[in-house]
VMD Tcl script that builds the backbone (N, CA, C; Angstrom):
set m [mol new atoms 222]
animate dup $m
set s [atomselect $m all]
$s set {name element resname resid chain x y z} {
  {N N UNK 1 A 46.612 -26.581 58.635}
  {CA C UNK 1 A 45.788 -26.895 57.478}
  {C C UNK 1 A 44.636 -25.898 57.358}
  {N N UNK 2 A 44.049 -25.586 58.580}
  {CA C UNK 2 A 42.767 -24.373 58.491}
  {C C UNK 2 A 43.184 -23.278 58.319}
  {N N UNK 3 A 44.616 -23.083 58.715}
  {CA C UNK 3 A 44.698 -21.645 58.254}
  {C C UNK 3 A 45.019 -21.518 56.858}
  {N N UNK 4 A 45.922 -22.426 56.251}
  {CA C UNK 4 A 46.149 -22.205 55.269}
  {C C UNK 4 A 44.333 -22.026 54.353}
  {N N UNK 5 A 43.595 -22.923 54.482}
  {CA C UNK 5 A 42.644 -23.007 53.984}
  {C C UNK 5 A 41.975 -21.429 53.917}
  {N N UNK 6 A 41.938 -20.821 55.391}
  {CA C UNK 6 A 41.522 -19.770 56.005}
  {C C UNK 6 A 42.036 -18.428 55.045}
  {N N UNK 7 A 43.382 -18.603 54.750}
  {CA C UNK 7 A 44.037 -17.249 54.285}
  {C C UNK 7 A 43.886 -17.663 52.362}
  {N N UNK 8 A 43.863 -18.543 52.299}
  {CA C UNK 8 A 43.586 -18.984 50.433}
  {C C UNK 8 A 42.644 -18.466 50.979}
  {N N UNK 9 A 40.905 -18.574 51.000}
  {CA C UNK 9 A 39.862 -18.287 50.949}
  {C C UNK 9 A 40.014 -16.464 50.720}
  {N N UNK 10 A 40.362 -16.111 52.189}
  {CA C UNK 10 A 40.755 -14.845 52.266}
  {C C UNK 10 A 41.263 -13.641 51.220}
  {N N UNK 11 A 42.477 -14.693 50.626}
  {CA C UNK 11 A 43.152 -13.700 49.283}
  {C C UNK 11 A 42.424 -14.001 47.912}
  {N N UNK 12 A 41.378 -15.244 47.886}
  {CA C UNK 12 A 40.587 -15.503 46.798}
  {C C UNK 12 A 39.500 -14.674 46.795}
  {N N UNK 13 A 38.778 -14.022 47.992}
  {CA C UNK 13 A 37.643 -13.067 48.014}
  {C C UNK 13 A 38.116 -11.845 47.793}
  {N N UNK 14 A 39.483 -11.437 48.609}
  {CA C UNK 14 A 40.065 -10.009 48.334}
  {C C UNK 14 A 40.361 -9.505 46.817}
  {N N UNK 15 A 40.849 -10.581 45.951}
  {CA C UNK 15 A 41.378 -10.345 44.952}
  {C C UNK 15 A 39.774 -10.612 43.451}
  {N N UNK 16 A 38.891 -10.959 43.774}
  {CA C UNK 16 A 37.557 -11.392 43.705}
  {C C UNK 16 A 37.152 -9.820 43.678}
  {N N UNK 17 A 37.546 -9.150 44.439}
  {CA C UNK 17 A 36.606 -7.913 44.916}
  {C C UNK 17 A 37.013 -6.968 44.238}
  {N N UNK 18 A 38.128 -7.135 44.652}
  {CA C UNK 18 A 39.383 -5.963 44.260}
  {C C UNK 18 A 39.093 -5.776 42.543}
  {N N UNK 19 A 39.551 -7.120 41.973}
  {CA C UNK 19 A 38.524 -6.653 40.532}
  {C C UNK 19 A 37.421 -6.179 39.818}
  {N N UNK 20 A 36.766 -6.623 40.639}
  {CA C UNK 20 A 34.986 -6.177 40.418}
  {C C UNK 20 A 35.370 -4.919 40.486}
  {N N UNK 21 A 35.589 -4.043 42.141}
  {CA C UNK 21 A 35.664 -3.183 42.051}
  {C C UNK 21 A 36.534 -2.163 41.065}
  {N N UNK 22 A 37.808 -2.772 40.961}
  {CA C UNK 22 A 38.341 -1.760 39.605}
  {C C UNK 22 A 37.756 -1.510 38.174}
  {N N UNK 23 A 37.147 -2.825 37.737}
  {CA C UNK 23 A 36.419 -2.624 36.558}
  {C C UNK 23 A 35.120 -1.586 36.747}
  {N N UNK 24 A 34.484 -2.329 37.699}
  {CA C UNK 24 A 33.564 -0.737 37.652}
  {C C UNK 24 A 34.038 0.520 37.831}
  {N N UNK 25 A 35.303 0.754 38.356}
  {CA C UNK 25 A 35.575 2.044 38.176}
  {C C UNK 25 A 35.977 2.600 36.780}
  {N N UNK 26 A 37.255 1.731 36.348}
  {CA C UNK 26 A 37.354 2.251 35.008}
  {C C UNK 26 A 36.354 2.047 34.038}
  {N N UNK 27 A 35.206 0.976 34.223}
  {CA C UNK 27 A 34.112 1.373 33.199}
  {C C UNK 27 A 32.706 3.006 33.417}
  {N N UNK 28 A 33.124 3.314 34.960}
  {CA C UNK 28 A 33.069 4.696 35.061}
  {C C UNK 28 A 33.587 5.752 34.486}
  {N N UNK 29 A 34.501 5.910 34.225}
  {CA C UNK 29 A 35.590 6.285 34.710}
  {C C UNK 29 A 35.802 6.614 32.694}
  {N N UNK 30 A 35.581 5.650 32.127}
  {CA C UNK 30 A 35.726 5.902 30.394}
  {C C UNK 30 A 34.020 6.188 29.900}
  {N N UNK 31 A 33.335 5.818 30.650}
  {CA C UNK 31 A 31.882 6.753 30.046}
  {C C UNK 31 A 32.423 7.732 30.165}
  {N N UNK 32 A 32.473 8.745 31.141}
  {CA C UNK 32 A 32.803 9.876 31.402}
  {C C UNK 32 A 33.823 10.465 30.048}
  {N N UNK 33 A 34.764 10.089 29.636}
  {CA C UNK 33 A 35.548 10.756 29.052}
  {C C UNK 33 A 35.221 10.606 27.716}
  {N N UNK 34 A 34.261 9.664 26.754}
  {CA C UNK 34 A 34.042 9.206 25.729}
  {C C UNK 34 A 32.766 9.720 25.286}
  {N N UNK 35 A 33.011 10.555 24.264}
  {CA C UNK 35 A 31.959 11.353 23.934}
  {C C UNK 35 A 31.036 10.764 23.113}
  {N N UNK 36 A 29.370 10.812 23.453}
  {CA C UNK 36 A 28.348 9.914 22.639}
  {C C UNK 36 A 28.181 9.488 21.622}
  {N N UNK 37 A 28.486 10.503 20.738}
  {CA C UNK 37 A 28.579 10.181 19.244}
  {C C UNK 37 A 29.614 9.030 19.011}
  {N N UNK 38 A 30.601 8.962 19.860}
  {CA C UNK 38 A 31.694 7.632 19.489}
  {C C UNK 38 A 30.613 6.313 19.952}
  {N N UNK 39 A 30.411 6.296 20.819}
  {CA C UNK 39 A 29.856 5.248 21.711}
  {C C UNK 39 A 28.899 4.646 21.209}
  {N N UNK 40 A 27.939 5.998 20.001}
  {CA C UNK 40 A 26.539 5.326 19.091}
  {C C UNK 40 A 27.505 4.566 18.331}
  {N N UNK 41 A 28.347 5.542 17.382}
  {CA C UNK 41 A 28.955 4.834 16.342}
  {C C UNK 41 A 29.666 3.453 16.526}
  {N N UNK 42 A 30.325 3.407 17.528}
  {CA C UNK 42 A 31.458 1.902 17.999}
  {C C UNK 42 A 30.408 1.286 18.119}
  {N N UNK 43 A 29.425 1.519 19.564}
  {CA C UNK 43 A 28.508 0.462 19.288}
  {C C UNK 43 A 27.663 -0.305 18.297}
  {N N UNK 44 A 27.219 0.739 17.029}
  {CA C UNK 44 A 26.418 0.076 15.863}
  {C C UNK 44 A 27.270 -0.826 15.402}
  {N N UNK 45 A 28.633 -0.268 15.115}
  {CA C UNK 45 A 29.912 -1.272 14.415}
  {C C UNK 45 A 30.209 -2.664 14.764}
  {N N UNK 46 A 30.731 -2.374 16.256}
  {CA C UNK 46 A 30.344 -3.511 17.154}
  {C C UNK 46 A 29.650 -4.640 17.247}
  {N N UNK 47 A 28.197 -3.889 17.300}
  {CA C UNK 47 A 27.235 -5.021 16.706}
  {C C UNK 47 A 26.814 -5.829 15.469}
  {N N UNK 48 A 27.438 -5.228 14.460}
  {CA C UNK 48 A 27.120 -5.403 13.001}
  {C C UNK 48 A 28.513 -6.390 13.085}
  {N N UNK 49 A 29.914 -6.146 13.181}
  {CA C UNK 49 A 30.936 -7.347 13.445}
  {C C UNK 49 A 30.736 -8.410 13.820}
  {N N UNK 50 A 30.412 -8.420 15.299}
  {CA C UNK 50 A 29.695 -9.347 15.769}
  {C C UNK 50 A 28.380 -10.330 15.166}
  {N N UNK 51 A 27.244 -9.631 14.612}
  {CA C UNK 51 A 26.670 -10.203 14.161}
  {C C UNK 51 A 27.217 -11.183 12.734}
  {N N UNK 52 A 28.228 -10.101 11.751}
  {CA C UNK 52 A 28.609 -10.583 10.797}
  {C C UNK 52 A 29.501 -12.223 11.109}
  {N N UNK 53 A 30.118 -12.192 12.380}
  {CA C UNK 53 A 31.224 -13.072 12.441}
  {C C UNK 53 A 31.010 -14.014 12.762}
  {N N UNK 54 A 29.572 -13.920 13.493}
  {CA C UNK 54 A 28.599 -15.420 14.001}
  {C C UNK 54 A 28.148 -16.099 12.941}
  {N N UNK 55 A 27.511 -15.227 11.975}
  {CA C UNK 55 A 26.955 -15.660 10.815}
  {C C UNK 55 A 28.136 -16.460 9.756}
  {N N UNK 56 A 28.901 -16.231 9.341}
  {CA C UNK 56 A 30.104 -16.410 9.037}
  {C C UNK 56 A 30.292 -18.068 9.559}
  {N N UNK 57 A 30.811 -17.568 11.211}
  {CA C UNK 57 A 30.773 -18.977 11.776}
  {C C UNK 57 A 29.902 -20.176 11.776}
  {N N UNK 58 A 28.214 -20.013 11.429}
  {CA C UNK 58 A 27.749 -20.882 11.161}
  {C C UNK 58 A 27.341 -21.442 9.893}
  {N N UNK 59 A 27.854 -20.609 8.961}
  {CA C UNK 59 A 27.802 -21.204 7.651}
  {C C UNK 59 A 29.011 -21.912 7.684}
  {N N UNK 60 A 30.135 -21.527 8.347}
  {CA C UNK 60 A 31.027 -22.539 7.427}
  {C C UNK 60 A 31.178 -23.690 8.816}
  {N N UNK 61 A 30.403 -23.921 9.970}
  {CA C UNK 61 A 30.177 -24.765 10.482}
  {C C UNK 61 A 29.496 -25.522 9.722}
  {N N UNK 62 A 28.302 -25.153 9.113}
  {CA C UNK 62 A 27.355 -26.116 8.208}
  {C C UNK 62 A 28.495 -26.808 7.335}
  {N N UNK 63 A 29.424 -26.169 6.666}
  {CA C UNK 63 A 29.930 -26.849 5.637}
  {C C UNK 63 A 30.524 -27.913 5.734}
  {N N UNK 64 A 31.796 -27.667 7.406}
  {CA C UNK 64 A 32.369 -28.387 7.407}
  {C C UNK 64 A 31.957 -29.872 8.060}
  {N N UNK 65 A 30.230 -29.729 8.429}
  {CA C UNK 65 A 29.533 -30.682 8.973}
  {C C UNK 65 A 28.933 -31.379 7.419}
  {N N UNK 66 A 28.535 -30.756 6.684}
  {CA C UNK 66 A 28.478 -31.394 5.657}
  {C C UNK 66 A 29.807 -32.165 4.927}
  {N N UNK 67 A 30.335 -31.938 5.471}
  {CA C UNK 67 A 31.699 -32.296 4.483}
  {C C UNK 67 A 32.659 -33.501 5.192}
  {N N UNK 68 A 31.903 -33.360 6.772}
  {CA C UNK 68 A 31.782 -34.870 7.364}
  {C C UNK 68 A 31.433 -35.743 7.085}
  {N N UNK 69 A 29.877 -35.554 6.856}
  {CA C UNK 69 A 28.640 -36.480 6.475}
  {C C UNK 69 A 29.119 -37.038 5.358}
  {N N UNK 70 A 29.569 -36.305 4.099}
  {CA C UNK 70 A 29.593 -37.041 2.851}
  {C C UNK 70 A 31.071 -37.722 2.968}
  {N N UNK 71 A 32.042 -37.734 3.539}
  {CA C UNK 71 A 33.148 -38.705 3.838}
  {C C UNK 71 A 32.597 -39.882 4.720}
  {N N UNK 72 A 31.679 -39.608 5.097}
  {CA C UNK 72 A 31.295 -41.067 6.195}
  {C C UNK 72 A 31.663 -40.763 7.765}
  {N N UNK 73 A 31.282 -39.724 8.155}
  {CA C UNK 73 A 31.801 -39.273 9.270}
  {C C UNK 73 A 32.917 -39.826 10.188}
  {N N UNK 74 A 34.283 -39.414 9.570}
  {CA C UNK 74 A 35.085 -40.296 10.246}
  {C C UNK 74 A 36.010 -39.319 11.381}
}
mol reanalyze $m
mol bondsrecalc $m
mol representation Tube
mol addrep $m
């Protein structure tokens, strides 16, 4: 029973790590190759999507909360 416990733990930290560590590499790893001017531009875009899609989402959250209320919230 402890070992099993012992070696789950084991392959849950290895594989825990093992990711961390690959993502930081390939997020090394694509700075490097991605030239700034993309990175301003994606990023402004990025953020403006994002912002647009939240906004978006809470208007038509409002609606469909309004549209509760006036049925009688059922």
């Amino acid at each position: 029973m402890f070992k099993r416990l012992f070696w789950l733990l084991v392959g849950f930290v290895l594989g825990v790590a093992s990711s961390w560590t690959l993502a930081r590499r390939m997020r090394r790893i694509a700075s490097r190759y991605v030239p700034a001017d993309v990175v301003d531009r994606w990023g402004g875009s990025v953020r403006a999507a994002v912002s647009e899609g939240r906004g978006a989402m809470r208007s038509r959250e409002a609606e469909l909360r309004s549209n509760l209320v006036s049925r009688g919230g059922q």
